[in-house]
C-alpha positions in Angstrom: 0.0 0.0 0.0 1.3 3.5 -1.0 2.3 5.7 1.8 0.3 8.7 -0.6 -1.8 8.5 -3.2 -3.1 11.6 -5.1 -5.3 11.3 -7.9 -6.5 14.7 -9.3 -5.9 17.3 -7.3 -6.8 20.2 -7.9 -6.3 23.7 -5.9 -8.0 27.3 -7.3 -7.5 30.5 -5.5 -9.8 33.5 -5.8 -7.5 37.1 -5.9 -9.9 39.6 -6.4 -12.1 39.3 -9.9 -9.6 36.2 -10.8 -8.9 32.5 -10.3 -5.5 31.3 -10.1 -5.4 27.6 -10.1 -2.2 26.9 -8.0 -2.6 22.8 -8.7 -4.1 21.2 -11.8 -5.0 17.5 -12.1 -2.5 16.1 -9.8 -1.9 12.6 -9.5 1.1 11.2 -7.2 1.7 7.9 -6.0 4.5 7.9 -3.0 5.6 4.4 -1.3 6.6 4.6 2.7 10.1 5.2 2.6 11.1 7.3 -0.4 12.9 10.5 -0.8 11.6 13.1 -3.1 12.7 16.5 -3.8 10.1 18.9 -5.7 11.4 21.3 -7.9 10.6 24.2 -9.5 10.1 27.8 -11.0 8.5 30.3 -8.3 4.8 29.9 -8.7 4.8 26.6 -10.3 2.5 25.2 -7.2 5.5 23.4 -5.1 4.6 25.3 -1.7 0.9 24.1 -2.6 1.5 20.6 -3.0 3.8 20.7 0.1 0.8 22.6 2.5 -1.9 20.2 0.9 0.5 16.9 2.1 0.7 18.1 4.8 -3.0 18.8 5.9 -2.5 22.4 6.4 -5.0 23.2 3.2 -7.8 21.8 1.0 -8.1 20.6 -2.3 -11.3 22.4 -4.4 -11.3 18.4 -6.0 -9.7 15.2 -6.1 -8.6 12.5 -3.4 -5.4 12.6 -0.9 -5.0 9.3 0.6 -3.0 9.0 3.5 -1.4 5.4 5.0 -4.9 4.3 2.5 -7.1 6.6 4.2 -9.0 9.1 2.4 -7.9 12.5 4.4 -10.2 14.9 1.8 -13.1 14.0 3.7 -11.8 13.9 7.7 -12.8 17.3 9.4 -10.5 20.1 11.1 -10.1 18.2 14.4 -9.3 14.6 13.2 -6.9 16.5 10.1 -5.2 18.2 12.9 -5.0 15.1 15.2 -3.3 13.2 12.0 -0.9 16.0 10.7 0.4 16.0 14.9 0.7 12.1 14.9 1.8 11.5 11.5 3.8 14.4 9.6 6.5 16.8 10.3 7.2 20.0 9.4 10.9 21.8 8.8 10.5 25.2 7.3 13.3 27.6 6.2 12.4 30.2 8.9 12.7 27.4 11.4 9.4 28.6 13.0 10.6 27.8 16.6 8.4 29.5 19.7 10.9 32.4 20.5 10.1 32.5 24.4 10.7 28.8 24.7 14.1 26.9 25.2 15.5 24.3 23.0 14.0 21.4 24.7 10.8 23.2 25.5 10.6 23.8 21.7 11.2 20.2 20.5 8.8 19.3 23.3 6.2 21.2 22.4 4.5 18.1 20.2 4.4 15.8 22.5 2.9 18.3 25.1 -0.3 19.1 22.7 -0.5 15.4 21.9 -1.1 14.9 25.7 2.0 12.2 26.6 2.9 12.1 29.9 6.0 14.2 31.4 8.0 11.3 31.9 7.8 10.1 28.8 8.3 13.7 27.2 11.4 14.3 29.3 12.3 10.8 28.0 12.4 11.5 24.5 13.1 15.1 24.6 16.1 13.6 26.2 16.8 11.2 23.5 16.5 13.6 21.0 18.8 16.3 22.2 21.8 14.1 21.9 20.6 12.8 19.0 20.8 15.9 17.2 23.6 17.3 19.2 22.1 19.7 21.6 22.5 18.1 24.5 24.6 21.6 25.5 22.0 23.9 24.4 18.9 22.5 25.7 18.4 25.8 27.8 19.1 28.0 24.8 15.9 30.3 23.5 16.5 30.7 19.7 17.8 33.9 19.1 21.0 32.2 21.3 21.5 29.4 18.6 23.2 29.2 15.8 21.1 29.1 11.9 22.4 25.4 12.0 21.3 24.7 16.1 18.2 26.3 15.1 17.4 24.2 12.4 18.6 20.8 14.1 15.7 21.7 17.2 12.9 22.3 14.1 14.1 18.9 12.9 13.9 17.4 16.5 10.6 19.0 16.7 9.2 17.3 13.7 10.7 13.8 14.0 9.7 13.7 17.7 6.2 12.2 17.3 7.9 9.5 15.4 5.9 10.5 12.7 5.8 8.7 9.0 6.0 11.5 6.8 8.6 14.5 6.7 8.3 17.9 5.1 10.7 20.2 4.2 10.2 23.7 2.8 13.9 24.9 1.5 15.5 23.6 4.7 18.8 24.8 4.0 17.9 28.2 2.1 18.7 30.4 5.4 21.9 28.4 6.2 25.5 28.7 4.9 26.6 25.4 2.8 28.4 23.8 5.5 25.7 24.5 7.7 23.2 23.5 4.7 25.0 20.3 4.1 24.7 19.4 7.8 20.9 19.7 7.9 21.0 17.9 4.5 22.8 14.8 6.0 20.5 14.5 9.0 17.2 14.4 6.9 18.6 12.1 4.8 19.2 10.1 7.9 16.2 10.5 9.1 15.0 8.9 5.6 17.5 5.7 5.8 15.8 5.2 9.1 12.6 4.7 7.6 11.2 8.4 7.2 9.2 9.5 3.7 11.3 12.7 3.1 9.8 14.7 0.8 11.8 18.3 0.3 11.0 21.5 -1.6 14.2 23.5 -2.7 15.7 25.6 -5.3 19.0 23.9 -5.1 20.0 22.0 -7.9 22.6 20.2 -5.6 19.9 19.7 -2.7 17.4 18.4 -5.8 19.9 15.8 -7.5 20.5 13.9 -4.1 16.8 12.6 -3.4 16.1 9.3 -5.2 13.1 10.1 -7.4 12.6 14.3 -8.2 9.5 15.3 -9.4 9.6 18.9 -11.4 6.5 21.0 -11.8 5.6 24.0 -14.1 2.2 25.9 -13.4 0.7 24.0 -11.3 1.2 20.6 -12.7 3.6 18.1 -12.4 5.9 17.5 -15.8 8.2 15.4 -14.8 9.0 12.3 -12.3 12.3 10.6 -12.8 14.0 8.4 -10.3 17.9 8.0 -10.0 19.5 5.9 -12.5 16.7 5.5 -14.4 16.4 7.2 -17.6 13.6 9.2 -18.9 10.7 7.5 -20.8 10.8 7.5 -24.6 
């Protein structure tokens, strides 16, 4: 069973007197496990795609399946509970809680999700030396690094365990040592058993997933997998 299955997708928005449609006849079929990067031209629907995988918008048509469920027709509540249990999020701006610590931050999923404090500390625990924060776990953001930053956004989303990862330009704020960092702890993520799927306008950060899928105005144009040539 496919990990996602989209089968036409659409996604219109309304500016003003016009219609813009941001995603046209989408269909996508990901296993568990793979590693995608989505690629594109500014506009060409990638941040769409990534914001409807991830439960934080609507298609106007079409089916998302999710682990063979059918998350199109699940309400607010029970799309919320799934994205919290299921998917993580790492955005380019990090998107960390500025008042909290580092630990507090990567935390902050299991808190909402309502698992004990033991447990929490537990993992929170787990997770800091796992990504190498085991020294800054009292840190608020704006006293980490652009690379300690991103490593507690990662930490945040991986900490529910969850089977699907997101990644809007991860590395677009950070310098390329920094970048190449965060790159090989997603990707370790992935060989652990994560679906990685990544949006980015680096060529470099493109070529490395294992299947890239390129999209032009709202449509997807081209799917090719590593080592295997194009069809035709």
């Amino acid at each position: 069973m496919a990990l996602i299955e989209l089968d036409g997708i659409e996604r219109i928005f309304t500016l003003g007197d016009s219609q813009v449609h941001a995603l046209q006849s989408v269909s996508l079929r990901i296993e568990a496990g793979e590693y995608l990067s989505v690629m594109g031209p500014s506009g060409s629907g990638k941040s769409t795609l990534l914001n409807l995988l991830g439960l934080l918008d609507r298609p106007n048509a079409g089916h998302y399946r999710l682990e063979g469920r059918d998350v199109t027709t699940l309400d607010a509540n029970e799309q919320a509970a799934l994205r919290r249990e299921r998917i993580g999020f790492v955005f380019q701006s990090f998107h960390l809680v500025p008042r909290l610590s580092a630990a507090e931050n990567i935390a902050l999923p299991l808190m909402l999700a309502g698992l004990p404090v033991a447990e929490r500390h537990t993992r929170v625990a787990a997770a800091l030396h796992d990504f190498g924060l085991e020294g800054r776990a009292g840190h608020r953001p704006d006293q980490l690094s652009g690379g300690q930053r991103q490593r507690v956004a990662i930490a945040r989303a991986t900490i529910m365990r969850p089977a699907l990862l997101l990644a809007d330009e991860p590395t677009g704020n950070l310098d390329r040592a920094t970048g190449q960092e965060v790159t090989r702890l997603l990707e370790e993520l992935n060989a652990g058993g994560v679906t990685l799927i990544v949006v980015t306008h680096d060529p470099a950060m493109g070529e490395r997933a294992h299947r890239r899928i390129r999209m032009e105005d709202g449509r997807i144009v081209g799917d090719l997998r590593r080592g295997v040539p194009p069809a035709g």
